[in-house]
C-alpha positions as CSV (number, residue, x, y, z in Angstrom):
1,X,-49.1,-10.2,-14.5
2,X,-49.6,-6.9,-16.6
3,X,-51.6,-6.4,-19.3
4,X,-50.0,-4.9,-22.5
5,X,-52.8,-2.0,-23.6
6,X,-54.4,-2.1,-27.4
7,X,-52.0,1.0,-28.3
8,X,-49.3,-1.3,-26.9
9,X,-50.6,-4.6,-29.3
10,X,-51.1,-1.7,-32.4
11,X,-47.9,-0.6,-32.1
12,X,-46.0,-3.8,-31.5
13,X,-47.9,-5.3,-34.4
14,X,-46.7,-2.5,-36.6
15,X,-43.2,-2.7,-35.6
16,X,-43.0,-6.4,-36.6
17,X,-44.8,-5.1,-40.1
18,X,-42.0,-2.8,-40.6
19,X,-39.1,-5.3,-39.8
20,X,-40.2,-7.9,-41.6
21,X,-41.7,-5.5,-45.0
22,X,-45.1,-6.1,-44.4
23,X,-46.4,-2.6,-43.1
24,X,-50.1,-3.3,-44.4
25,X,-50.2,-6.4,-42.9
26,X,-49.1,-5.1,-39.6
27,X,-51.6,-2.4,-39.8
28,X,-54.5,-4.7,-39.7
29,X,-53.4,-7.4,-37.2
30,X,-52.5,-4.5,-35.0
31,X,-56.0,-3.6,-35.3
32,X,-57.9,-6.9,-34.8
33,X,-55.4,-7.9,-31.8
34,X,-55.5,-4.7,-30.1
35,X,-59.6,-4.5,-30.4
36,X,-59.0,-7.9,-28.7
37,X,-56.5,-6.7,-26.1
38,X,-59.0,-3.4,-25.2
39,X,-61.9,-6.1,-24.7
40,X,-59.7,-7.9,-22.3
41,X,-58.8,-5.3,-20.4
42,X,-62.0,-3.4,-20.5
43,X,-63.4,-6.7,-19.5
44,X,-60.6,-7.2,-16.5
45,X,-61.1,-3.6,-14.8
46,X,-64.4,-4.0,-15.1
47,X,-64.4,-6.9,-12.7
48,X,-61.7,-5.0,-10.6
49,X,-58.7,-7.4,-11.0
50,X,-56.1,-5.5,-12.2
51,X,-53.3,-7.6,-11.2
């Protein structure tokens, strides 16, 4: 299964904050989930399983 990257989780976040009026709002949680999302793959490529 592929991982989406942090840029991916920023900009999907922001996306929804733009749909739905809430651009500030999408800013931050596409901040906090995408630190989250570089840990986990940091974390995953470390280990070498990339799949």
């Amino acid at each position: 299964m592929n991982k989406i990257s942090a840029g991916g989780v920023f900009v999907l976040c922001l996306f929804l904050g733009i749909i739905f009026d809430q651009v500030a709002i999408g800013i931050l949680a596409g901040l906090l989930l995408g630190a989250a999302a570089g840990k986990v793959t940091a974390k995953s490529r470390e280990e070498g399983s990339d799949a």
